[in-house]
C-alpha positions in Angstrom: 17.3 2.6 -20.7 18.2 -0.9 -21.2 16.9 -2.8 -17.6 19.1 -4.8 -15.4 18.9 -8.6 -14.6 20.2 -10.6 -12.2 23.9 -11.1 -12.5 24.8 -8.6 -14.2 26.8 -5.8 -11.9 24.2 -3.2 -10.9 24.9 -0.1 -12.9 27.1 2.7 -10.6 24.6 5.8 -10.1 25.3 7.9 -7.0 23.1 6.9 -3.9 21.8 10.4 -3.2 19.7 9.2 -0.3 23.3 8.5 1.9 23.6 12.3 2.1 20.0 13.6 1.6 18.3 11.0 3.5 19.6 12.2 7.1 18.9 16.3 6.0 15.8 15.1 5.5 15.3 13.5 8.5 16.8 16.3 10.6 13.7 18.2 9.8 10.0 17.8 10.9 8.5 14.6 9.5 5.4 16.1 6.9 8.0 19.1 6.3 10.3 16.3 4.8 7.9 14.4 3.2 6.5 18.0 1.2 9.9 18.7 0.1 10.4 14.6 -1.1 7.0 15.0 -3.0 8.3 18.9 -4.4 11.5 17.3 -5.4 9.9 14.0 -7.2 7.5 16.6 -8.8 10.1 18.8 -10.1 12.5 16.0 -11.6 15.1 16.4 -8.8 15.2 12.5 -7.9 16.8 10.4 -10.6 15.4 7.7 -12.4 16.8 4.4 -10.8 18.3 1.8 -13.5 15.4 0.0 -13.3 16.3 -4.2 -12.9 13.9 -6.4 -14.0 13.5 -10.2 -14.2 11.5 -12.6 -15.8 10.8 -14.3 -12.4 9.5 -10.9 -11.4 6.7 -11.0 -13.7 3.4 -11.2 -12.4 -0.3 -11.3 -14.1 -3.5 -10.7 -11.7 -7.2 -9.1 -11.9 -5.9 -9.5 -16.5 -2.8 -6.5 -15.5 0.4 -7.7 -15.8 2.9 -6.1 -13.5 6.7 -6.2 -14.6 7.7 -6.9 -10.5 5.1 -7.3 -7.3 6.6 -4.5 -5.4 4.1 -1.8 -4.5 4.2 1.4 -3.1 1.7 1.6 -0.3 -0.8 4.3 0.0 0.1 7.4 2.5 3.0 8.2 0.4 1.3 10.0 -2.4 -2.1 11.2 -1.0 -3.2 13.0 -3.8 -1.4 11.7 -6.9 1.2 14.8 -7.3 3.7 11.9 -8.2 2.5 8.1 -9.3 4.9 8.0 -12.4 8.0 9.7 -10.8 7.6 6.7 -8.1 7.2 4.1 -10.6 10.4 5.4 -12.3 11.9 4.3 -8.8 11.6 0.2 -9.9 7.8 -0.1 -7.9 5.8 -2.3 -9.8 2.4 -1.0 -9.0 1.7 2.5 -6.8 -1.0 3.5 -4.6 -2.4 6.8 -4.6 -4.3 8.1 -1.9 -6.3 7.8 0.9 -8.5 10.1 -1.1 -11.6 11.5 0.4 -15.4 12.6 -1.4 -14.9 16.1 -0.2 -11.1 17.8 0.5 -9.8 18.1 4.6 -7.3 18.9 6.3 -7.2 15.8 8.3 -5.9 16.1 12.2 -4.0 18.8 14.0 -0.5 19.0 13.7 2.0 17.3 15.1 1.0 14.5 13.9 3.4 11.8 12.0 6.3 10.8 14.7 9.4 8.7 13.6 10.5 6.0 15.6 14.4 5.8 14.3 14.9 3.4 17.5 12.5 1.1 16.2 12.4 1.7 12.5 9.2 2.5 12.8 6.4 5.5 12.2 3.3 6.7 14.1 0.8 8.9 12.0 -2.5 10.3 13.4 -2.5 12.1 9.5 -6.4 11.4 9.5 -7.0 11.4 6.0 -5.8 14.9 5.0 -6.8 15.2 1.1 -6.8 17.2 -2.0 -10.6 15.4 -2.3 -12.0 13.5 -5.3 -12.4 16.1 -7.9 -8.6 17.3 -7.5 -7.3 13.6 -7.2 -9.5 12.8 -10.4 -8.1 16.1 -12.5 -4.5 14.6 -11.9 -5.4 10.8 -13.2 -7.2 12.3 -15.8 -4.1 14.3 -16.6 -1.9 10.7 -16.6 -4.0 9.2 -18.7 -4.3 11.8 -21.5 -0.7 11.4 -21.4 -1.1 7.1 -22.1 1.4 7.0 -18.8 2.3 3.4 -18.8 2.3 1.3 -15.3 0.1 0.1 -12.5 -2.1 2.9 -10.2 -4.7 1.9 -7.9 -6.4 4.7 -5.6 -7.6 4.2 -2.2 -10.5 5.6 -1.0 -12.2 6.1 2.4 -15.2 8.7 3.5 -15.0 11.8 5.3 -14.3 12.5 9.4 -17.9 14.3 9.0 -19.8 12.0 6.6 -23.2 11.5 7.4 -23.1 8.2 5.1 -20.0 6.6 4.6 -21.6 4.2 2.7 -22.7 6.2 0.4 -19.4 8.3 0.4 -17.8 5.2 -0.1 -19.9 4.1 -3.3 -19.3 7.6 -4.8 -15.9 7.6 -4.6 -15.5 4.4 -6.5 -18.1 5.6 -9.0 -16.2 9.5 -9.2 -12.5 7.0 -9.3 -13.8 4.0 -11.7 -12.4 4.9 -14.6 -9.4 6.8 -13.5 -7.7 3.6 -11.2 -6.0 0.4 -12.0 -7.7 -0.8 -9.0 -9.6 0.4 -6.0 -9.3 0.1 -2.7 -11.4 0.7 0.2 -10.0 1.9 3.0 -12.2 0.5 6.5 -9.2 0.4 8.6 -7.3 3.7 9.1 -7.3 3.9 13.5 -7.1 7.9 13.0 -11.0 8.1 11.9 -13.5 7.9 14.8 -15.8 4.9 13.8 -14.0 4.0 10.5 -13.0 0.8 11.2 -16.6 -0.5 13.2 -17.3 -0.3 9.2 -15.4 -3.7 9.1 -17.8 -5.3 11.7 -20.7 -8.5 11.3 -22.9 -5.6 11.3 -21.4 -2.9 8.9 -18.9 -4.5 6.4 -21.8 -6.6 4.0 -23.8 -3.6 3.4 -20.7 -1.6 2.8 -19.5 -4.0 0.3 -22.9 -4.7 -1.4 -22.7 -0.6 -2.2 -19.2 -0.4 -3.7 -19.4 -3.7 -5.7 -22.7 -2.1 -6.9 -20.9 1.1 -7.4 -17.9 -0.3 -9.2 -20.6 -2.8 -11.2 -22.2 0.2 -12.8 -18.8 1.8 -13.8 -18.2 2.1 -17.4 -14.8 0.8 -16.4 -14.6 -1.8 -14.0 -11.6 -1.6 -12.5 -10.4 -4.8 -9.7 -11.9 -3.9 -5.8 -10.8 -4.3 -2.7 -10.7 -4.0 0.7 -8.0 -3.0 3.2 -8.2 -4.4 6.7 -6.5 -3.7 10.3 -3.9 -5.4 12.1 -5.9 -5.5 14.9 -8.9 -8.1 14.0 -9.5 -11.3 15.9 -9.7 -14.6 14.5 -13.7 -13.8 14.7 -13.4 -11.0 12.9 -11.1 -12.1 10.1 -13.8 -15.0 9.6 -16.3 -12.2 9.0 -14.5 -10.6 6.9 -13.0 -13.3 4.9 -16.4 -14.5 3.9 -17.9 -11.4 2.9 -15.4 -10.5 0.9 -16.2 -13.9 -1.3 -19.7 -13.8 -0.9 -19.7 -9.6 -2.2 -17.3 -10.9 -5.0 -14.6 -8.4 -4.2 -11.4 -8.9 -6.1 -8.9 -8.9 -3.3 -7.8 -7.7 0.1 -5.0 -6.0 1.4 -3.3 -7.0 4.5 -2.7 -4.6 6.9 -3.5 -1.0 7.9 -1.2 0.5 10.7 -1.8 -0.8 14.3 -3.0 0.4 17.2 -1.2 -1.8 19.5 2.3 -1.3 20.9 4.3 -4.1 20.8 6.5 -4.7 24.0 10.3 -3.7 23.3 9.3 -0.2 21.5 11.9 1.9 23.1 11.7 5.4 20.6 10.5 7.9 22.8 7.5 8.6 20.7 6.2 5.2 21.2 3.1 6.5 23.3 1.8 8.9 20.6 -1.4 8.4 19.5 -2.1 7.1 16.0 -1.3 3.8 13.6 2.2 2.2 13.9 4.0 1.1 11.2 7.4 0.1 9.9 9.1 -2.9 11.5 7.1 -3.9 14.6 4.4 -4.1 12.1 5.7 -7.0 10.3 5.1 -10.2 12.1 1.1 -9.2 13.0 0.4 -8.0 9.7 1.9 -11.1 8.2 0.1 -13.3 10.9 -3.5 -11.6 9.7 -2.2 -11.8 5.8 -1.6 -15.9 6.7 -5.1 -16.2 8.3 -7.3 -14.4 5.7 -5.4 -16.5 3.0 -6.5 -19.8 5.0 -9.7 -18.3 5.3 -10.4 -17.6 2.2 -8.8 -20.9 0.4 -6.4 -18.8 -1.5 -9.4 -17.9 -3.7 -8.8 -14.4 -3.1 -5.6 -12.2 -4.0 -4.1 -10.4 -0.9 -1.7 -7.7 -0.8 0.6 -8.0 1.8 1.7 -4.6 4.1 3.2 -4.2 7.2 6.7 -4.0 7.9 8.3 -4.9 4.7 12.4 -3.6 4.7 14.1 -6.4 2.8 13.7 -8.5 0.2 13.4 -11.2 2.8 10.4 -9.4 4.3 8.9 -9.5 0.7 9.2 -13.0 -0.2 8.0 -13.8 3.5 4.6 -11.7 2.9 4.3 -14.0 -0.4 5.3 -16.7 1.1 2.4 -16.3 3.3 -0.2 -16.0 0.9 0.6 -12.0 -0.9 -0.1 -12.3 -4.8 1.8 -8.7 -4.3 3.1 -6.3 -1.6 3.6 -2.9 -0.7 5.8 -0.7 1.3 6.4 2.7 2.7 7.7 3.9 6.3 11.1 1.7 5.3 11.9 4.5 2.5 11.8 6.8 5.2 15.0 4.5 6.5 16.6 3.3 3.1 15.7 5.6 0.5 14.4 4.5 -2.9 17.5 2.3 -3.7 15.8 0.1 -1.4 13.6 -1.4 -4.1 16.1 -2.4 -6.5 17.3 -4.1 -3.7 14.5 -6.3 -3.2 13.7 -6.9 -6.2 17.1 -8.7 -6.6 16.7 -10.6 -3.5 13.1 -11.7 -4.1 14.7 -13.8 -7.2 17.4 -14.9 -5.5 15.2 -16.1 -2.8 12.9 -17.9 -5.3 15.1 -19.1 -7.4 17.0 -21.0 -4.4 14.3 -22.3 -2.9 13.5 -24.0 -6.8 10.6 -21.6 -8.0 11.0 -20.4 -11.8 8.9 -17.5 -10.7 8.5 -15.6 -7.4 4.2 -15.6 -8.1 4.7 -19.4 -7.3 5.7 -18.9 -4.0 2.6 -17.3 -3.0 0.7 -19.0 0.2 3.9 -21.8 0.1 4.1 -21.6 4.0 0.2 -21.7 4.1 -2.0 -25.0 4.9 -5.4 -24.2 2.7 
């Protein structure tokens, strides 16, 4: 299929998501989310007419990525569907969070949509297939030479006696399988996850997965994915470790904690990480900070909010070599990332940028 450029008039396919999207939303939030992943699976969801753009292009960590849009992780837990979601225009997708050992994660209910808000609450608590299952799927992609970006995120068990050491084997069992890695220290809906991210915890932690990763017969690019929720002291923390370990990159942010003050959705008390749009403007804020902090030495992934092409190119503006997104597909449906795809090169373009990658960190005094 011949891609689209700017200018020319998007190609006419039927916007499914107008009529399936609020069926799907009618019903319980993981019931919806098993049927998207059963549909995506089975072939059901069309390929979009993918656009592309030479002021798209990105190359980081020696990848090159044909846009910087990302699909954040949550979405596909246990990679049933990485290429049927790169066939929706993402540039790069996110597998996971997978786990050493399978679980089921937290009771049920437990993911809560926030329609008034455009927003999500999950308490999921890392249900997974576990490593071995997640690995027999990658495995499976690449005996097929599947072309596009995957990383996998990664984060130790509820019951782990040594996350550290879960930690370290996951990027050793996940090495040679992922694009990238991630390491997940920020999820709010494991007890004692994120203290992993403290003075105390976080160089230890990253001295064993740069080890791990090290010893790989494939070293894919590592990084770390941080909370919303981390004071200026903290980001300094974790900032400099993050140079001094040599990680590759961070991502910026998990879900939050906090409520912000206007929430009005009913289910705005429920438990659990918040994300979608009351995310944006304090997971931009840390993504600002840790690119300061770090002298923009350090690609950052930008999460949190994102539901426009504005949103994107504000997260890059801001210091995100790429970004990701999620609970807005909930809202939009995939035609959402065509959408800003387009928009992110109008956006650069105007503001005198030949590519959107030299945007990145504009707003930012390093």
């Amino acid at each position: 299929m011949k891609p689209q450029r700017l200018g020319e008039r998007p190609r006419m396919v039927p916007d499914c998501y107008r009529m399936v999207g609020p069926l799907l939303r009618s019903l319980e939030p993981e019931r919806a989310h098993a049927l998207t992943l059963a549909a995506l699976r089975t072939g059901l969801v069309p390929r979009a007419p993918r656009f592309r753009h030479p002021a798209l292009e990105a190359r980081l960590w020696g990848r090159s990525f044909d846009n910087p849009v990302g699909l954040a992780a949550g979405f596909d837990k246990n990679a049933e569907v990485p290429d049927a979601m790169l066939a929706q225009g993402f540039g790069l997708v996110e597998v996971g969070t997978v786990t050493l050992r399978p679980q089921t994660g937290n009771p049920r209910p437990r993911v809560f949509r926030l329609p008034a808000d455009r927003a999500m609450i999950n308490r999921l608590g890392f249900n997974s297939d576990g490593a071995e299952r997640v690995a027999e799927r990658l495995r499976a992609r690449a005996a097929r030479a599947a072309a596009g970006v995957v990383g996998v995120n990664v984060a130790p068990n509820r019951d782990s006696a040594d996350p550290v050491a879960d930690c370290a084997a996951l990027v050793t069992r996940m090495a040679p399988l992922a694009d990238y890695l991630v390491v997940n220290v920020s999820s709010p809906n494991t007890p004692g996850l994120r203290a992993l991210q403290s003075d105390a915890a976080l160089p230890g932690l990253l001295a064993a997965v740069v080890a791990a990763r090290d010893c790989a017969a494939v070293r894919p690019p590592l990084l770390v994915k941080v909370a919303p929720d981390v004071d200026a002291a903290g980001l300094g923390i974790i900032a400099g470790a993050a140079l001094a370990a040599g990680l590759d990159g961070l991502i910026a942010t998990n879900t939050t904690v906090d409520r912000p003050a206007g929430l009005t959705d009913p289910h705005r008390g429920e438990a659990g990480g918040l994300s979608g749009a009351p995310l944006f403007a304090p997971s931009t804020k840390v993504l600002a900070a840790l690119y300061r902090l770090t002298g923009g030495r350090l690609p950052l992934i930008g999460v949190g909010g994102i539901a426009s092409g504005k949103d994107a190119y504000t997260k890059i503006r801001a210091g995100a070599s790429l970004v990701q997104l999620y609970t807005a597909l909930v809202y939009q449906g995939p035609g959402l990332v065509n959408r800003i795809k387009r928009e992110l090169v109008a956006l650069a373009l105007a503001d005198g940028f030949s590519r959107v990658q030299e945007a990145v960190g504009a707003d930012v005094a390093v």
